[in-house]
PyMOL CGO cylinders between C-alpha atoms (Angstrom):
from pymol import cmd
from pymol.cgo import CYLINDER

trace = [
    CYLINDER, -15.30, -18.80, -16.76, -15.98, -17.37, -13.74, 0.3, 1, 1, 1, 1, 1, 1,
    CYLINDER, -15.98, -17.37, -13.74, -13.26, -14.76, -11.54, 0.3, 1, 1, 1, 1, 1, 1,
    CYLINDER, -13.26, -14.76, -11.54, -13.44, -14.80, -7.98, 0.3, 1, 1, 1, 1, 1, 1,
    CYLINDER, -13.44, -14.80, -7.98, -12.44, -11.08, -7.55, 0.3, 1, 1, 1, 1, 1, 1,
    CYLINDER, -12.44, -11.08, -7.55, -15.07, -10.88, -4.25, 0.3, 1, 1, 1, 1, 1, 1,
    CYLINDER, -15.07, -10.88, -4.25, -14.15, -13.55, -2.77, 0.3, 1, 1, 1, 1, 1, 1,
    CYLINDER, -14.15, -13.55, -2.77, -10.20, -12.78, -2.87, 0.3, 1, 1, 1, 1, 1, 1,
    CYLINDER, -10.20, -12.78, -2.87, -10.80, -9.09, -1.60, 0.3, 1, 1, 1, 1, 1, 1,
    CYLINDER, -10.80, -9.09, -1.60, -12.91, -10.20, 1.01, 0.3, 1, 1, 1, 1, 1, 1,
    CYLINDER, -12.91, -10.20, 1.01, -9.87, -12.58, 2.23, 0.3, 1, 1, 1, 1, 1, 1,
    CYLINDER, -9.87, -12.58, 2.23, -7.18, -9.97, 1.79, 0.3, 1, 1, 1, 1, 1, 1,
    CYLINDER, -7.18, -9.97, 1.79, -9.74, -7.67, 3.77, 0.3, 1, 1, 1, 1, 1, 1,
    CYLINDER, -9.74, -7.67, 3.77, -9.68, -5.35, 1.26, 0.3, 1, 1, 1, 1, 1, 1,
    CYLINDER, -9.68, -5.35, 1.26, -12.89, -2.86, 1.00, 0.3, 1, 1, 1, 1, 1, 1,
    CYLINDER, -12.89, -2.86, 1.00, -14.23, -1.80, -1.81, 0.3, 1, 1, 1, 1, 1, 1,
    CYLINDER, -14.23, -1.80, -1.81, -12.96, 1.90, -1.42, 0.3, 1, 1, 1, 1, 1, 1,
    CYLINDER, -12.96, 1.90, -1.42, -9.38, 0.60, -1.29, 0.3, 1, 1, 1, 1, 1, 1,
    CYLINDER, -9.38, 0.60, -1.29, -9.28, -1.71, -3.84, 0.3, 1, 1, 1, 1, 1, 1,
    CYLINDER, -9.28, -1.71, -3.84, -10.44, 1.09, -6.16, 0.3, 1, 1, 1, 1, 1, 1,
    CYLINDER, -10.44, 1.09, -6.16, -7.95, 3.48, -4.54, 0.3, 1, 1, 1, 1, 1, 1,
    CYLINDER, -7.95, 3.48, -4.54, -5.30, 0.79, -5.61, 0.3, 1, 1, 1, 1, 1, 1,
    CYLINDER, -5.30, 0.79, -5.61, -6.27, -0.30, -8.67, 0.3, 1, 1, 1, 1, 1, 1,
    CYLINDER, -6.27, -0.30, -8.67, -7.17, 3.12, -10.08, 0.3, 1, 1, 1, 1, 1, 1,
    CYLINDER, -7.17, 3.12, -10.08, -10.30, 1.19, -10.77, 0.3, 1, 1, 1, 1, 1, 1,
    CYLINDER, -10.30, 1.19, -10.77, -14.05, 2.70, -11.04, 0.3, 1, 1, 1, 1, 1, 1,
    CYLINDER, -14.05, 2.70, -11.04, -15.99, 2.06, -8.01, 0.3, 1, 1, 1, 1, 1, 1,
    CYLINDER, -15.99, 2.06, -8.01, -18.97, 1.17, -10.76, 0.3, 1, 1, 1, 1, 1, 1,
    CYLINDER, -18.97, 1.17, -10.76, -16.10, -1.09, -11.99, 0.3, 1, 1, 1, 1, 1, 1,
    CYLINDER, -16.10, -1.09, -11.99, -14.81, -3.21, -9.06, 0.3, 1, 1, 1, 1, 1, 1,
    CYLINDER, -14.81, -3.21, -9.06, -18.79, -3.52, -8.54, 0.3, 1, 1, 1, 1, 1, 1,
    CYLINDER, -18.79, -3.52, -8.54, -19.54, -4.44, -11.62, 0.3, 1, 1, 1, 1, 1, 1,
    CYLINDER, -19.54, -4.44, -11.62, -16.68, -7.00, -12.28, 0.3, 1, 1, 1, 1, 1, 1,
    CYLINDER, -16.68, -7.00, -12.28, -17.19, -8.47, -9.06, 0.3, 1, 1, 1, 1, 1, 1,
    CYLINDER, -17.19, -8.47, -9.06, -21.12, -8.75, -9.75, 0.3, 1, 1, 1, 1, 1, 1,
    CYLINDER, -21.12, -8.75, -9.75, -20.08, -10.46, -13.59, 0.3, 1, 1, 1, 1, 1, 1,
    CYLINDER, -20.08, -10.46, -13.59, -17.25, -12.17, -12.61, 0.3, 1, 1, 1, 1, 1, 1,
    CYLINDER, -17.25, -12.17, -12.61, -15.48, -11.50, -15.89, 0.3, 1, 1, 1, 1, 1, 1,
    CYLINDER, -15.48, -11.50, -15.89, -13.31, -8.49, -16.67, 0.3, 1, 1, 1, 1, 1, 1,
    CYLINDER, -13.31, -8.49, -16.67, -10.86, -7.29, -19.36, 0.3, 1, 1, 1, 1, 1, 1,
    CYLINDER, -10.86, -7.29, -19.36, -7.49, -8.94, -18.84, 0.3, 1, 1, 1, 1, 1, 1,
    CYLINDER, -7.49, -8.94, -18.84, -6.08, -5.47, -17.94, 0.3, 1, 1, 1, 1, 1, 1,
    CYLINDER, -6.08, -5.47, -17.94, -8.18, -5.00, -15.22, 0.3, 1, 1, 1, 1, 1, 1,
    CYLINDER, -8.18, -5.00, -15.22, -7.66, -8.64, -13.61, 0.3, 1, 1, 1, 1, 1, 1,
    CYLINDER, -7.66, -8.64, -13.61, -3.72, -8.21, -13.61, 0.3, 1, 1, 1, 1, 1, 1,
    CYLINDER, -3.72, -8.21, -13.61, -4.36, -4.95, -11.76, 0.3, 1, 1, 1, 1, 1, 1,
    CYLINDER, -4.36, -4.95, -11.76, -6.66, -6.76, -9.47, 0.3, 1, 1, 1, 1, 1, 1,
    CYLINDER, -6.66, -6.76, -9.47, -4.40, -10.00, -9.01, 0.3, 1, 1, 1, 1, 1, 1,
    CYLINDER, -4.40, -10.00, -9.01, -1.12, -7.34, -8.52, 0.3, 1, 1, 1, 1, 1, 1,
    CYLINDER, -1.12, -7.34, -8.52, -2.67, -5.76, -5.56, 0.3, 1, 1, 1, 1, 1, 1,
    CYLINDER, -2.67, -5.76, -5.56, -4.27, -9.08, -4.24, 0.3, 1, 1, 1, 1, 1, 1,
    CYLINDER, -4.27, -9.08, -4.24, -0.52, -10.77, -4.56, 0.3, 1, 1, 1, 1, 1, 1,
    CYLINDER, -0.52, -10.77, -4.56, -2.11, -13.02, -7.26, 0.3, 1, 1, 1, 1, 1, 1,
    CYLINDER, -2.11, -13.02, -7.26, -1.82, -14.31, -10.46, 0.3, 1, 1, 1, 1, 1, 1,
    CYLINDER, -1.82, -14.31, -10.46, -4.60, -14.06, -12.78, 0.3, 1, 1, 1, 1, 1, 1,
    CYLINDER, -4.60, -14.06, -12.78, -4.84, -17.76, -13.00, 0.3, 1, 1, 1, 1, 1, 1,
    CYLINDER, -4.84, -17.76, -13.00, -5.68, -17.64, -9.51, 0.3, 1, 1, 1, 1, 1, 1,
    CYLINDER, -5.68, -17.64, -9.51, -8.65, -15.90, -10.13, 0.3, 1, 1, 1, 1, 1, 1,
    CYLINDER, -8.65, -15.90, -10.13, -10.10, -18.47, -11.88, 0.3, 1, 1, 1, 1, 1, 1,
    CYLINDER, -10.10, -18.47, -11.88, -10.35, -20.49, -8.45, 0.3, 1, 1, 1, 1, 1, 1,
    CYLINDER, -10.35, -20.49, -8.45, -12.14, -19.86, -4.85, 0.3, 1, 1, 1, 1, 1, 1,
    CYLINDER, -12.14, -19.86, -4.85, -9.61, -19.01, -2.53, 0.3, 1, 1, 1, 1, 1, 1,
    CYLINDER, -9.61, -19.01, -2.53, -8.79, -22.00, 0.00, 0.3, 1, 1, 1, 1, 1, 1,
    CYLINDER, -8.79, -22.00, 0.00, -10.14, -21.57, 3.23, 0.3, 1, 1, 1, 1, 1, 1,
    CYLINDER, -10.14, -21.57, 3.23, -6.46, -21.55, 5.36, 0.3, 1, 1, 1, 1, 1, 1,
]
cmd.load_cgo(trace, "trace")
């Protein structure tokens, strides 16, 4: 299964930078999961909280609104 973490910050317009600043996430991290498109489940409810998501989300492309 694939997570579309990229996608999701990219449509919140959230960079990089910020999403670690509000995770509390590695830069190499955010990079990396974004890059794998799999994480630890910690780290995708701390990426879905500041996204506004639920993990299950994730899962999904966003919908182009």
């Amino acid at each position: 299964m694939f997570l579309y973490i990229k996608l999701y910050r990219q449509k919140a317009g959230i960079s990089v930078p910020k999403m670690v600043e509000l995770t509390g996430l590695s830069r190499r991290t955010i990079q990396d999961l974004e890059n794998r498109g799999d994480c630890l489940v910690s780290n995708a409810q701390k990426i879905a909280d500041v996204l506004g998501l639920k993990i299950d989300d994730l899962f999904s492309p966003p919908k182009n609104d």
